[in-house]
C-alpha positions, 0 to 999 in steps of 0.5 A: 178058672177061665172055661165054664166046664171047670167052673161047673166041675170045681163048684160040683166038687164043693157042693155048690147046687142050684147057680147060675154062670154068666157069660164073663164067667161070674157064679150066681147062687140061689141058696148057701155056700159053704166052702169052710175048710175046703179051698187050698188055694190063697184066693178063690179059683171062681169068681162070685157075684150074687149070693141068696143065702149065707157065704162062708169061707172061713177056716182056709188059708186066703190071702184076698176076698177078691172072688167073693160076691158083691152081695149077700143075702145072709151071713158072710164069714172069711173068718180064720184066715189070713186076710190083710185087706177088706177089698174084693168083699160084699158091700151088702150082707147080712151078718158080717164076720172078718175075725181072726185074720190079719187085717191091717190099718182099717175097715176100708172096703168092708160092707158099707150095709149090714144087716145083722152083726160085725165082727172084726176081733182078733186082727191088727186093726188100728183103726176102724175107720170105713165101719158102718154108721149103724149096726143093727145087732153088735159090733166086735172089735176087741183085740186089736191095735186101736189107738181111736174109736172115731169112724166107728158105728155110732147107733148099736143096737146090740153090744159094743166090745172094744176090750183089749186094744190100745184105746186113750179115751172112747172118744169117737164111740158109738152114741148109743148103744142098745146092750152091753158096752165093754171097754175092758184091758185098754189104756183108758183114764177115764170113762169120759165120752162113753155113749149117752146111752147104754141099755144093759151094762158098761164092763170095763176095768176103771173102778167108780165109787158111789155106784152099783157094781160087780167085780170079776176076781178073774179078769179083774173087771167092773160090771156097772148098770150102764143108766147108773155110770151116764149119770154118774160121769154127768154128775160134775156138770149139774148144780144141783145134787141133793134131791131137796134141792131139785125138788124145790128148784122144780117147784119154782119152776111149775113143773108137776108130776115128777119122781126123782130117782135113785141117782137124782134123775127126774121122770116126769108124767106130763109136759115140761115147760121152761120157755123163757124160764131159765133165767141166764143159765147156759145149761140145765142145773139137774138131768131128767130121765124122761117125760112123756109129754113135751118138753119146752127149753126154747127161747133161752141162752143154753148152750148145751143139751146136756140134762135133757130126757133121754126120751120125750113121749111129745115134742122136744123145743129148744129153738132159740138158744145158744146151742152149737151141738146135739150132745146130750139131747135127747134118744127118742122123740114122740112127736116133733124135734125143733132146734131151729135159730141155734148155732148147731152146725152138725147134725151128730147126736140126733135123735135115733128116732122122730116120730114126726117132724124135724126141724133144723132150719136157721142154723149154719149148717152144710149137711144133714148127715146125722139124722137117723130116722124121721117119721114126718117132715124134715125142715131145713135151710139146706137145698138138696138137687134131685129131691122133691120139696116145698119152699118157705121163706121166714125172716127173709131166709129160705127154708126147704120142706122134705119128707123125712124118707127122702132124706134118709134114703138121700143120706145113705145113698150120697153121704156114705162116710169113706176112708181116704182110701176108698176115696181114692178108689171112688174117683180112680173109678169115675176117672176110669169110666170117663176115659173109656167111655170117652174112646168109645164114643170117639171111637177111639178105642180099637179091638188090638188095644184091648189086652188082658190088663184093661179087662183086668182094670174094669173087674178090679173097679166094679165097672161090669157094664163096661167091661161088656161093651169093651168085649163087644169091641175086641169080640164083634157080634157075627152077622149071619147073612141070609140067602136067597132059597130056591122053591126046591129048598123051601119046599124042604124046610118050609114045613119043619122050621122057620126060615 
């Protein structure tokens, strides 16, 4: 629709009060839309920019999300419809629900910042690659065509359901996962590489032995304890099984105030001290549940995490090894997190939280990408342009101080993991804004090169501001003049108005 009268008459006909229309036409909304079930066409005739409330679009026939706002407040849902692309969609949302459609390929355009749930069930999806790295409710991709999980979210904090694929392995997944964790009716052989952590239940169709579970008669499927199935695949990789056996190797050691649990975890109330204990092993011979004080492993020859609590209510030490990767680390840190002088060159499995500091300084490592959430500072070898810091120099290597907050927010503004698709959109975009804003500024650009295409061209790459001062060449400002008035018509006007 291109005359503001038929805008105002076709938002009048869908019940859309309390908006605003800009001058290229884009609708802001302070409050819901709900066209579910009332749009004929296969796009929207209107085009959205700024939504307060929920947006619902679901139960129509579109073919796009081109027309559909760049963000929204609550939920968006263009579920049941016959959408092949993400494109033309929010990139912030509250709950997210693309279900039912007819997606294809993978996530690629889809809402990079999600505040409550994805849902993207029911397509033809084979891969979910340009998903969110964290979901702060659940995220639902069962009955597609997924072949991996790799690109997926990799912090859920409610469940993950990726039943009813075509799925090999779960490599890739999620690394923890806050609820339950459904695998179901794909082609797994194992249940290697499920998340570290699994809060509620793991629901899947491969029975294990020796381990508490429910079956479905029904849908012939498994219901395990989720803490009981990590400890069990974590079994093959301990040396030490039998509880009289951990009990007298802990002893050995000094370490007091444990319980063993049923699946011969070991809690421990108070700190763990193994520095320079562990002898020639390069991994721990049991797995811990947790200790609520520290827990020491620095200055040894591990290298792998694997056993280490998944929470420690101090500071968690295992500079001074041989490690080259987070996996099997610990969920949740007290207070600091210290790997420096290891091999570990990525940040993947990080912790979900620091309390306090973290430091990773002394490692080969090109990104801080992984990192989630740090209370205090965060101490690396990595030189960030753009961010505050102090400088310390330690065994003639640099070492940068940031604050845990910046790199976060640094993290999430420049390091957004895209699709080689989106890629390619990012850099046709900058080559774009750089050509025009080049023949602008040589004022090469001439009001009769300006055609609809261009106009077009800007829209379809989110270059907004442009394209404003594009129309401002093609459709030149009218500078009114003014002129002399006589005494006889300033007396006229003088009293009624401003001349």
């Amino acid at each position: 629709m291109k005359t503001l009268s038929d805008i105002r008459k076709w938002l009048k006909s869908k019940n859309v009060e309390n908006y605003t229309v800009s001058e290229d036409l884009y609708i802001t909304v302070h409050g819901n839309v709900d066209l579910s079930g009332k749009i004929v066409e296969s796009e929207l005739p209107v085009k959205f920019d700024v939504v307060d409330g929920y947006f619902n679009i679901s139960n129509n026939n579109l073919e796009t999300l081109e027309g559909c706002p760049k963000k929204v407040a609550k939920d968006f849902n263009c579920s049941h419809n016959k959408i092949t692309s993400l494109f033309g969609g929010p990139s912030i949302v509250g709950d997210f629900d693309c279900s039912n459609n007819e997606l294809k390929n993978n996530l690629s355009y889809g809402p990079k910042e999600v505040y409550g749930y994805y849902n993207c069930s029911n397509n033809r999806l084979s891969s979910i690659d340009g998903a969110p790295r964290s979901i702060v409710e659940y995220f639902n991709c069962s009955i597609n065509l997924l072949t991996s999980l790799k690109g997926g979210p990799k912090y859920v904090d409610g469940f993950f359901d990726c039943s009813q694929n075509r799925l090999e392995t779960l490599k890739g997944g999620p690394i923890t996962v806050g609820q339950d964790y459904m695998c179901y009716w794909n082609q797994l052989k194992n249940l290697n590489d499920v998340a570290d952590e699994i809060g509620w239940n793991l629901i899947t169709d491969i029975s294990l032995n020796h381990i508490t579970k429910s079956f479905d008669e029904e849908k012939k499927i498994w219901k395990y304890k989720g803490e009981e199935v990590i400890g069990h695949i974590y079994k093959p990789l301990l040396d030490l099984t039998d509880k009289e056996d951990i009990r007298v190797w802990l002893n050995k050691h000094g370490v007091k105030d444990f319980h063993i649990l049923k699946d011969n975890s070991v809690k421990v109330q108070g700190d763990v001290n193994f520095s320079k204990k562990l002898e020639n092993l390069s991994k721990l011979p049991l797995r811990f549940h947790e200790v609520t004080g520290d827990f020491d492993i620095s200055d040894n020859v591990l290298m792998t995490l694997e056993g280490s609590p998944k929470r420690v209510g101090g500071s968690f030490l295992a500079y001074k090894n041989e490690l080259t990767s987070l996996k099997g680390g610990p969920i949740e840190v007290g207070k600091n997190f210290i790997i420096l002088r290891n091999n570990i060159n990525s940040l993947e499995y990080s912790p979900v939280k620091v309390k306090e500091d973290y430091i990773c300084s002394h490692n080969p490592l090109k990104s801080l990408v992984g990192i989630v959430d740090v209370g205090g500072n965060i101490f690396t070898n990595l030189l960030i342009d753009g961010l505050k810091y102090q400088e310390f120099t330690y065994n003639s290597v640099k070492t940068y101080k940031y604050d845990g907050e910046s790199i976060l927010k640094y993290i999430e503004r420049e390091c957004k993991v895209l699709t080689e698709e989106e890629q390619v959109f990012e850099t046709t975009r900058r080559n774009i804004q750089n050509a025009i804003n080049k023949m602008i500024n040589n004022d090469t650009l001439k009001k009769e090169m300006i055609n609809e295409t261009l106009l077009k061209n800007l829209t379809k790459y989110n270059l907004h501001d442009l394209k404003e001062m594009v129309l401002l060449i093609k459709n030149p400002p009218i500078e009114t003049k003014k002129k002399e008035l006589s005494e006889e018509e300033i007396l006229q006007s003088v009293f009624d108005k401003e001349i």
